[in-house]
C-alpha positions as CSV (number, residue, x, y, z in Angstrom):
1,X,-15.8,80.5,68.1
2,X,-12.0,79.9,67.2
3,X,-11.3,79.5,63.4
4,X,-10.9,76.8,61.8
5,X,-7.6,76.1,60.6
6,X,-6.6,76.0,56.9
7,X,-6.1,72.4,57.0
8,X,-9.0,71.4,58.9
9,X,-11.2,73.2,56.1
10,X,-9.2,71.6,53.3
11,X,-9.4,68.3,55.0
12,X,-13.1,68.2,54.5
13,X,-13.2,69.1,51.0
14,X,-13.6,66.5,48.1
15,X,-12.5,68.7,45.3
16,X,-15.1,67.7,41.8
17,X,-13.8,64.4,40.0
18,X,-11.2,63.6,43.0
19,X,-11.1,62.1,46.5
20,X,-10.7,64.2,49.1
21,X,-7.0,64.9,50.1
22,X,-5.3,63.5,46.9
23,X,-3.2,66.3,44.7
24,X,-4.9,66.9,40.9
25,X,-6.9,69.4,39.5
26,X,-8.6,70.7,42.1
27,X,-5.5,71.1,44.7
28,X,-2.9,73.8,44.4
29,X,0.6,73.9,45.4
30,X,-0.7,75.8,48.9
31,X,-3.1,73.3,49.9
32,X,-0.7,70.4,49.0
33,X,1.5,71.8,51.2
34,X,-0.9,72.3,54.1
35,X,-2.0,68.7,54.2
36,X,2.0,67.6,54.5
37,X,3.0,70.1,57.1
38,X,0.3,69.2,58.8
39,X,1.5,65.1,58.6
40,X,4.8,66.8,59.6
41,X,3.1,68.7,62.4
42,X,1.4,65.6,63.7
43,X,5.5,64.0,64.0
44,X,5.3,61.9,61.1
45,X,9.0,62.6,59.3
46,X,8.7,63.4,55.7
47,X,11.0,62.2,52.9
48,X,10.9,63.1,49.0
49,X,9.5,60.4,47.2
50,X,8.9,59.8,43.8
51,X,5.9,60.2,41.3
52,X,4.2,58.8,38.4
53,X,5.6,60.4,35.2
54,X,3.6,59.4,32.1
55,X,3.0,55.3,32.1
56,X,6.4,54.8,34.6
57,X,7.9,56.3,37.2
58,X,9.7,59.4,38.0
59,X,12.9,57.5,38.9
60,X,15.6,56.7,36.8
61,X,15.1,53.0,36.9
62,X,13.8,51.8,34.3
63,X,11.0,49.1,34.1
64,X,10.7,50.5,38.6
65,X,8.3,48.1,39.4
66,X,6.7,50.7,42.1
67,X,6.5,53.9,40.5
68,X,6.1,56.7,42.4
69,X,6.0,54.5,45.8
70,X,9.5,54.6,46.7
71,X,11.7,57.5,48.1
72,X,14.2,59.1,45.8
73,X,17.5,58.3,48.2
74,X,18.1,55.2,49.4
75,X,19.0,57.8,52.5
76,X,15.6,58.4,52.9
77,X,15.7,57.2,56.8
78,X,18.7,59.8,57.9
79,X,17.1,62.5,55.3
80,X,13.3,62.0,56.8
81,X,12.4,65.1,58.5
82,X,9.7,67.3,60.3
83,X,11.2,70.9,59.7
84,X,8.4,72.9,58.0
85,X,11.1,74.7,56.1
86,X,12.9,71.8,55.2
87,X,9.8,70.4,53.8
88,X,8.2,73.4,52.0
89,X,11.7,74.0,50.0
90,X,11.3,70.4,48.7
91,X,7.9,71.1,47.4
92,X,8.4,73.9,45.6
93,X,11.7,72.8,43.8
94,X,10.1,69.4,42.8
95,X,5.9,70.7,43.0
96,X,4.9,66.6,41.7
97,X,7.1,64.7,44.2
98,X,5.1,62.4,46.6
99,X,6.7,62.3,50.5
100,X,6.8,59.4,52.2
101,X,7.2,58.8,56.0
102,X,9.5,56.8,57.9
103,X,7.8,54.2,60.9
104,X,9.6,53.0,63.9
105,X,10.5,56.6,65.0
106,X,7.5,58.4,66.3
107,X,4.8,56.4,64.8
108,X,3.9,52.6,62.9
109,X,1.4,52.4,60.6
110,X,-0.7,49.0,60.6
111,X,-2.0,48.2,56.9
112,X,-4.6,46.3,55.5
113,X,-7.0,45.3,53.1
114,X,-9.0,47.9,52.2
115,X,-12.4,46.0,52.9
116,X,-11.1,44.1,55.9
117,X,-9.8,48.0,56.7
118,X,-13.5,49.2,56.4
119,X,-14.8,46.1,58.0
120,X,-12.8,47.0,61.2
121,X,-13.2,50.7,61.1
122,X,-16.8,50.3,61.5
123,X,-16.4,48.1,64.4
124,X,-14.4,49.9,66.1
125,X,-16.4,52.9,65.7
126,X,-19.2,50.6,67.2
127,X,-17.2,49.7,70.0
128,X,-16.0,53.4,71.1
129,X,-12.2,52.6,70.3
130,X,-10.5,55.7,69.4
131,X,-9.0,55.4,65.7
132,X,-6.4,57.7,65.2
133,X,-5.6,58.8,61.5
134,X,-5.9,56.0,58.9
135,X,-5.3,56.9,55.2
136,X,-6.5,55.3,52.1
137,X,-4.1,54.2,49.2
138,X,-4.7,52.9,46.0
139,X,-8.0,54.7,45.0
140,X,-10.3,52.6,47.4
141,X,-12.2,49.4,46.0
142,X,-11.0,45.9,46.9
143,X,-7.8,46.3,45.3
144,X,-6.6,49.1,47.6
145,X,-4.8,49.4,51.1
146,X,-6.2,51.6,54.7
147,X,-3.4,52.5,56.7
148,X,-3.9,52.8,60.2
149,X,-1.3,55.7,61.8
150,X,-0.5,54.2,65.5
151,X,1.9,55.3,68.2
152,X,5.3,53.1,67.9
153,X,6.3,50.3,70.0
154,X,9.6,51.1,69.5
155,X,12.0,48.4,69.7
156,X,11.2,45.4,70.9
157,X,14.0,43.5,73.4
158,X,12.6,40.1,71.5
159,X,13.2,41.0,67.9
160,X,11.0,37.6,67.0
161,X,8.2,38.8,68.0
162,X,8.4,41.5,64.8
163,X,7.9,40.8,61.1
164,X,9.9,42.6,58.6
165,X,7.0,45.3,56.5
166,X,7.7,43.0,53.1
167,X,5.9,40.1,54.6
168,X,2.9,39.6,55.8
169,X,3.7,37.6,59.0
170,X,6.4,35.3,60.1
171,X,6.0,31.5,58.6
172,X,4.5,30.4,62.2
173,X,2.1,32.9,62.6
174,X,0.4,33.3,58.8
175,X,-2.7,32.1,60.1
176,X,-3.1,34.6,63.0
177,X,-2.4,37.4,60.6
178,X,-3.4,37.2,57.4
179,X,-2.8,40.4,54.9
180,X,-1.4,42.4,57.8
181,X,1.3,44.6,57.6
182,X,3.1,46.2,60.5
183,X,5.3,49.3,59.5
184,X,7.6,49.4,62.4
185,X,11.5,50.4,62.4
186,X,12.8,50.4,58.8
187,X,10.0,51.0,56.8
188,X,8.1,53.8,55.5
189,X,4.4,54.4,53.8
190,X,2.9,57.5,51.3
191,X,2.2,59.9,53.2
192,X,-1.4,62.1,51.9
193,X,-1.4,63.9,49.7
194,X,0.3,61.5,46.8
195,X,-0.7,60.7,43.8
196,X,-0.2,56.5,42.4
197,X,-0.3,55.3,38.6
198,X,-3.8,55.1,36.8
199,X,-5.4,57.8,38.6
200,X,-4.7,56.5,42.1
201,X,-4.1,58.5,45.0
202,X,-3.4,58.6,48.8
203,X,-5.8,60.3,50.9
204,X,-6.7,60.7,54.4
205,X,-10.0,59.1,55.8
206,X,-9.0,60.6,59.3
207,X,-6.2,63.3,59.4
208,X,-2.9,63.4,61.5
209,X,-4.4,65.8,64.3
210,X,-6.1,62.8,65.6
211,X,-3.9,61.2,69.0
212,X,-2.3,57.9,68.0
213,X,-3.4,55.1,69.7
214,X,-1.4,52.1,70.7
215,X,-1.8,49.8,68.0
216,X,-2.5,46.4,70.4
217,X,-5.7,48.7,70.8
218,X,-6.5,48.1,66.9
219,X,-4.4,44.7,66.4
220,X,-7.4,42.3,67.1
221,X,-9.9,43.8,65.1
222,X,-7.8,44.1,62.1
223,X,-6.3,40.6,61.9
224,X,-10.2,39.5,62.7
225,X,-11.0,41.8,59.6
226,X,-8.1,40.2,57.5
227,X,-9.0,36.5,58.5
228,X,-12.6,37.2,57.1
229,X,-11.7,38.9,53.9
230,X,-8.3,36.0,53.5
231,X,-9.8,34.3,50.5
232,X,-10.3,37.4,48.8
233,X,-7.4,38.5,45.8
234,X,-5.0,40.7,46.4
235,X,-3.4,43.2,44.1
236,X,0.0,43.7,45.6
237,X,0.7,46.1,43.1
238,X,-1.4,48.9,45.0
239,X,0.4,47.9,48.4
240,X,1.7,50.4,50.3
241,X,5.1,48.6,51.4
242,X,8.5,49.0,50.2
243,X,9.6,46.7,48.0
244,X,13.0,48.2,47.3
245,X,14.1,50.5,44.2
C-alpha cells in the first residue's frame, strides 16, 4: 500500500480548538508549509499576503479596511509564483504572512455564500458532479464565503460576457446571479492555510489534489443555491474578493 503523503495526512486532521487546515496552535511552520506547496503543486501561483496583527492589519495602511486579505505588492500578479523554493523562502522570512493566489492563469475560483455553497455542494454530491477543491473562508456560519477552485476559461473573445470579481454580476444580469463571484483574470483569493481577523481562518473542505472541473459544470447549481439563500444578509466584510489596499 503506497504511503500516504504528508499532506494528505495533515489534510485530514482538525487540530483541538481549530478547523482543519487553518494555521494556530496546533499547526507548525512545516505543516503550514505543506498545505501551500501543495496549493502550489496543484498550479495555483502563490503571492505574499498580509495578516492580522493585533485588532488591524499587518499593512502599513492604517484604518486597511481588509486586513490581512490583500497581498503585500500591488505586484502581486507578476510576483505570483509556483516555485517551491520561491515559496518556502517567503515563509520562513515572514512565518505569519497569508498567500494569496492569482485567477485567470491556471485556475478561477467561483465564490459564494457559504450556505448557498453548502446547499450546492450537497447537490452536487447527489448528482455525481465532480467538485474539485473548494475552500472555506471566514470561519463558516452564514456570514462566511466557500470558494469553489475551477479550471479557467481564460479570456473570453466577448469581454461582456465577464463581470469584474468586485461585483456580483453586471447590472442586466443581477437577477440570474445573485451573490456570485467569478475570480477570473485579475483577481486573486486566500489561499488555505490563512488566518482572518477575530479568529477566522481559511481552510480547505476539499484540497488542491482534486482535478479542476470546468466551472459551467458547477455554474447552475450555484447561482440556483445563491437565488434561494438571496434574501438572506451578507457580511461583506468576510468576502474573499479584493477590494483594493
Amino acid at each position: 500500500m503506497e504511503r500516504e503523503s504528508r499532506f494528505s495526512q495533515w489534510l485530514r486532521r482538525r487540530p483541538k480548538g481549530g478547523p482543519r487546515g487553518a494555521t494556530g496552535p496546533g499547526a507548525t511552520a512545516a505543516e503550514r508549509e505543506d498545505l501551500l506547496l501543495a496549493a502550489a503543486g496543484a498550479g495555483f501561483p502563490l503571492a505574499q499576503a498580509a495578516h492580522p496583527e493585533g485588532y488591524g492589519c499587518s499593512c502599513d495602511r492604517i484604518g486597511c479596511p481588509t486586513p490581512g486579505r490583500h497581498p503585500v505588492s500591488f505586484a502581486w500578479q507578476t510576483q505570483a509564483s509556483t516555485d517551491a523554493e520561491k515559496i518556502g523562502r517567503l515563509l520562513r522570512a515572514n512565518p505569519l504572512a497569508n498567500f494569496v493566489t492569482a485567477t485567470g492563469i491556471d485556475h478561477d475560483v467561483l465564490d459564494v455564500p457559504a450556505e448557498a455553497g453548502r446547499s450546492a455542494l450537497e447537490r452536487l454530491d447527489e448528482s455525481g458532479i465532480e467538485v474539485g477543491p473548494v475552500a472555506e473562508s471566514g470561519g463558516g456560519g452564514s456570514l462566511g464565503r466557500l470558494l469553489f477552485f475551477t479550471a479557467t476559461r481564460g479570456t473570453p473573445e466577448d469581454e461582456d460576457e465577464w463581470w469584474p470579481c468586485e461585483l456580483d454580476c453586471h447590472p442586466e444580469t443581477m437577477d440570474e446571479h445573485p451573490g456570485l463571484r467569478w475570480h477570473c483574470r485579475g483577481s486573486y483569493v486566500l489561499v488555505p492555510p490563512a488566518v482572518l481577523p477575530a479568529e477566522g481562518a481559511v481552510r480547505w473542505l476539499r484540497g488542491p489534489e482534486l482535478p479542476l472541473p470546468d466551472p459551467l459544470t458547477l455554474l447552475e447549481t450555484l447561482t440556483d443555491a445563491c437565488a434561494r439563500f438571496a434574501g438572506d444578509d451578507v457580511d461583506l466584510e468576510t468576502a474573499a474578493w479584493p477590494l483594493g489596499r
